[in-house]
C-alpha positions in Angstrom: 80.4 152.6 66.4 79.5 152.4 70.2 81.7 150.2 71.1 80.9 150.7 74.9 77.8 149.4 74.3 78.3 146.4 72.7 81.1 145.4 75.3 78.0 146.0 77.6 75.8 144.1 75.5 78.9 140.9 75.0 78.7 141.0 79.3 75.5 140.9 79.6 74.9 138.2 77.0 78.4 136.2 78.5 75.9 136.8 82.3 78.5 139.5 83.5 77.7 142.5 85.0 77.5 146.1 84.0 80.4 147.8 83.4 79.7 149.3 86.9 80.5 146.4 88.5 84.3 144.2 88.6 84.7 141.3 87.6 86.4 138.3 89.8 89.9 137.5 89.8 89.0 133.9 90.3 85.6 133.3 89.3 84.9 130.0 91.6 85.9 131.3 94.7 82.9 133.0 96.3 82.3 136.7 97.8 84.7 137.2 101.3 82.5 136.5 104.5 81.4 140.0 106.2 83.5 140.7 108.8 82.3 140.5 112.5 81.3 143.9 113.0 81.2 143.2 117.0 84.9 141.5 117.0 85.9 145.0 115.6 84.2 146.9 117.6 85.5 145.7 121.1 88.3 146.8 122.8 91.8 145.1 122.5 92.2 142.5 125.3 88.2 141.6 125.4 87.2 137.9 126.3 84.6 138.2 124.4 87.0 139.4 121.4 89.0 137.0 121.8 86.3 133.4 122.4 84.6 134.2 119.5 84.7 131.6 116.8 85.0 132.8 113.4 82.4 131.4 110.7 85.0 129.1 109.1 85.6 127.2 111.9 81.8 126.5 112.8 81.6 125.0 109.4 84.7 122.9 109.1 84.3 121.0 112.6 86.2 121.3 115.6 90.2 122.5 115.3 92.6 120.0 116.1 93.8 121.8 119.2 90.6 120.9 121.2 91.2 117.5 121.0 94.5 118.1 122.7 94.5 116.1 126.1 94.1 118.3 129.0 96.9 119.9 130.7 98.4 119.2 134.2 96.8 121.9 135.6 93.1 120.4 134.8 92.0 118.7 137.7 90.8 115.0 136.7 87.3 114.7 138.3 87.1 111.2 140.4 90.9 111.3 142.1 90.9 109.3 145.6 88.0 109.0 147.9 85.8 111.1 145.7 86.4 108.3 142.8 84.8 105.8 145.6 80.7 105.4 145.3 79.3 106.6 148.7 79.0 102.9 150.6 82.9 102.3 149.9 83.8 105.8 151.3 81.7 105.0 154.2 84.2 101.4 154.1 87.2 103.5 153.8 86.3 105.9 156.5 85.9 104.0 158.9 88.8 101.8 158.6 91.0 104.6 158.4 89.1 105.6 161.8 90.1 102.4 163.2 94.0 102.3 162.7 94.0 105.4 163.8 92.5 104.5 167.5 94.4 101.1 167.6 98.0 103.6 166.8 96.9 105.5 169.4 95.8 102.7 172.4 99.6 101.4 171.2 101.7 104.4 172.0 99.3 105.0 175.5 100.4 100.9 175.9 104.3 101.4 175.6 104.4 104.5 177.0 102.8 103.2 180.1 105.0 100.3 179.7 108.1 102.4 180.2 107.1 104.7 182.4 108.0 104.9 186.3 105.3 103.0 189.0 102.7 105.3 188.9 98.6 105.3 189.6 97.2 104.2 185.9 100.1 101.3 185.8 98.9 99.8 189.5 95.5 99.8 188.5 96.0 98.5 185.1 99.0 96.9 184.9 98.1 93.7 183.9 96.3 95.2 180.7 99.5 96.8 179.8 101.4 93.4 180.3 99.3 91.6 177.8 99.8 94.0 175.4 103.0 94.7 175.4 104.1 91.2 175.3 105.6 89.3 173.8 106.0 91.1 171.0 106.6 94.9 172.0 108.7 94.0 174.6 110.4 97.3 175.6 114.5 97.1 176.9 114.7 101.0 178.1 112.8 102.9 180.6 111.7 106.3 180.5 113.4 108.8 182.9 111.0 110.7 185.3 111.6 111.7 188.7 109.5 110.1 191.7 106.8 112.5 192.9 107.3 113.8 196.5 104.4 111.9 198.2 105.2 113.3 201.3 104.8 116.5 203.3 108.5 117.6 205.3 108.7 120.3 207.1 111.8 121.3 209.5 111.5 122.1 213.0 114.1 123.8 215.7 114.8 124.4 218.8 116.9 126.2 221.3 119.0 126.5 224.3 119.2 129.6 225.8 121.8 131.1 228.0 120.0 132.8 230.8 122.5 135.3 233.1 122.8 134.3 236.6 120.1 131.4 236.7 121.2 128.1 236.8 119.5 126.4 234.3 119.5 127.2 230.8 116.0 127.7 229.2 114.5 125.9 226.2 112.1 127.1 223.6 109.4 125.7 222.0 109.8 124.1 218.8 109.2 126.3 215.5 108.4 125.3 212.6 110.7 126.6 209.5 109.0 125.1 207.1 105.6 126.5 207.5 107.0 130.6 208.0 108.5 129.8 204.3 105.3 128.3 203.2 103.8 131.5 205.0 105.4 133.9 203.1 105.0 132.1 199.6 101.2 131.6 200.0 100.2 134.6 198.1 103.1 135.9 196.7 103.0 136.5 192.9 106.9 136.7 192.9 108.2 134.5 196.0 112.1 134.7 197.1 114.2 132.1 195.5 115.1 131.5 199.3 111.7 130.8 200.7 111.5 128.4 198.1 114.6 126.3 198.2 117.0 127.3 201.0 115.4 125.0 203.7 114.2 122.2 201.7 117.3 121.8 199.8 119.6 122.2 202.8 117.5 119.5 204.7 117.6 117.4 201.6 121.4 117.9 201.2 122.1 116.5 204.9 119.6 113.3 204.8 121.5 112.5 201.6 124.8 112.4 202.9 123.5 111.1 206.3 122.0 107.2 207.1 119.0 106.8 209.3 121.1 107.1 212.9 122.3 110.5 211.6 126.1 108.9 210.7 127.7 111.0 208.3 128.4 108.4 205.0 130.9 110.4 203.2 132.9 113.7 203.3 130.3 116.2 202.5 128.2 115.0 206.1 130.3 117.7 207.8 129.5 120.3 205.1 125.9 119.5 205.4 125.6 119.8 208.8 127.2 123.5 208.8 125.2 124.5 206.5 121.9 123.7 208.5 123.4 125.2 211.5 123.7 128.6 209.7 120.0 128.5 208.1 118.8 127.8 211.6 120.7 130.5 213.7 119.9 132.9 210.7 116.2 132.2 211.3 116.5 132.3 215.2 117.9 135.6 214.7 114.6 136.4 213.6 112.5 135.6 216.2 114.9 137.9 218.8 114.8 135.6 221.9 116.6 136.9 224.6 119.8 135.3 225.3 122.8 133.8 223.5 121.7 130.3 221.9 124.3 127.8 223.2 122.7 124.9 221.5 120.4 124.0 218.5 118.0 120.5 218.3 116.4 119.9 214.5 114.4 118.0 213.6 111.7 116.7 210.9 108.4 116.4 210.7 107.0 113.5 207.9 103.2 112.8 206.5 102.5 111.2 203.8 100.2 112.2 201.7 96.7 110.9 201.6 95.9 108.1 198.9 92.8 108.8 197.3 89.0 107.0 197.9 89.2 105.3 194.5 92.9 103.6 195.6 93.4 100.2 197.5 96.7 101.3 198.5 97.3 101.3 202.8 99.8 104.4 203.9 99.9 105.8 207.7 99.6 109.4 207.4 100.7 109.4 210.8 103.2 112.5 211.5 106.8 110.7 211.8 109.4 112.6 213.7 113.3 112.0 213.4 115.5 113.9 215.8 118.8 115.3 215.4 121.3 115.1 218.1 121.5 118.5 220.3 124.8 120.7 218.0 126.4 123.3 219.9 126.2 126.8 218.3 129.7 127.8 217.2 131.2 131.5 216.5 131.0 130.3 212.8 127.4 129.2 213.0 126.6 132.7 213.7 125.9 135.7 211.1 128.7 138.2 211.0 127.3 140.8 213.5 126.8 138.2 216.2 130.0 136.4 215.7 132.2 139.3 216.0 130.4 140.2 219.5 131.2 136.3 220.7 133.9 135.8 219.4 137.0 135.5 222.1 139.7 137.1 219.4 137.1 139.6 218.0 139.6 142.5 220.3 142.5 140.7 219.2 141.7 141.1 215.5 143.2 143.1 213.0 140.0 144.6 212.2 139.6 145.3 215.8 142.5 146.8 216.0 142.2 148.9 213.3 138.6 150.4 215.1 140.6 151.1 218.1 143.2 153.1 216.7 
């Protein structure tokens, strides 16, 4: 009895296979899908790898992950201007232009409004008026200090003691102020002293002096000292013969010239004003000089002290 062969014979009638082939565990689930031979094939970390859908989900729809709504990350096309159609961004662009020049003719208006007298606020000062008020009215001024509009130099003279004449002699008047603008012009580093020594000693005395030279407080004295120094220090310069027994300054004033587009009248006539004639003290003098005129120079300690 072949009992192999009838088995054979009971599959095949039954529509089984040989006994060469297995049956199915379950019979109405189908053969497994091939595997994705190229998936296997590529290396671990691929793109490709990894974006490629499997067969299963072609053929059951889209996964319910890629209906998920899109992260905060995604930019949303059509945010802001872009969302606009082309004639409203046009709208929109140039209305933003235009608060942005009114802002700006606005802080130019108060500025001017606070600011000192100057050339734009003669010229266009009623402009400013009517925009400012009544409704931007401004209580506070801004602090800015007064351009000098003049030109000041200093000038001296002096009175020479000349042995056995009978007069004393007089020299011609030099001007301080332009040897100090002499040795500035062209100086990358100038002295601090060429600078500011003159100018602020001369402003120092007309501050603490009225118009008919009066001294108006207790600095006037001070003031006048110290432009007796500066002087006989820059007289000592010049090496005239003699001993200076009195000093004459004065100043010399311009005012600057306005300019062709201005309506504005100034005199740019040269306007003097004349100090009274100062005798020249021992303490007027520099060190060197004073000791030699001084009466108690050989009475001095110091003097004493050389002699020994």
């Amino acid at each position: 009895m072949v009992i192999d062969g009838d088995r054979g014979g009971m599959d095949a009638d039954h529509g089984g296979g040989t006994s060469d082939e297995k049956k199915l565990a379950w019979p109405g689930v189908t053969d497994h899908p091939e595997p994705d031979h190229d998936a296997e094939t590529a290396p671990a970390g691929s793109l490709e790898a990894d974006a490629a859908p499997s067969p299963a989900t072609d053929a059951s729809g889209p996964s319910p992950a890629s209906s998920v709504a899109p992260g905060p990350a995604e930019r949303r096309p059509g945010a802001g201007l872009a969302a606009l159609s082309l004639p409203y961004q046009i709208v929109a662009a140039i209305a933003l232009s235009l608060i942005g020049v009114v802002a700006c003719a606005h802080i130019a208006m108060i500025f001017l409004h606070v600011a000192p007298s100057n050339t734009l606020t003669k010229q266009h000062g009623e402009v400013v008026d009517d925009w400012v008020y009544p409704e931007f009215e401004q209580n506070w001024k801004l602090f800015a200090p007064n351009p000098l509009q003049q030109n000041v130099s200093v000038h001296v003279r002096a009175e020479l003691a000349n042995d056995g004449a009978d007069s004393n002699s007089v020299t011609r008047w030099i001007n301080l102020s332009r040897e100090d603008g002499e040795a500035i012009r062209g100086n990358v580093l100038p002295s601090h002293v060429d600078q500011n020594e003159l100018r602020r000693a001369w402003d120092f005395y007309t501050g603490s002096h009225d118009s008919e030279n009066r001294s108006t407080g207790l600095r006037g004295e001070l003031s006048e000292r110290y432009i007796r120094r500066i002087v006989m220090l820059r007289l000592a310069e010049h090496g005239y013969g003699g001993a200076v027994e009195r000093i004459q300054v004065r100043s010399a004033v311009r005012h600057v010239g306005i300019p062709s587009w201005s309506d504005e009248k100034i005199s740019t006539k040269t306007e003097y004003r004349e100090l009274p004639w100062w005798n020249v003290s021992p303490a007027d003098l520099p060190e060197t000089d004073a000791t030699d005129r001084s009466p108690q120079a050989a009475t001095s300690p110091q003097a004493v002290e050389a002699g020994e």
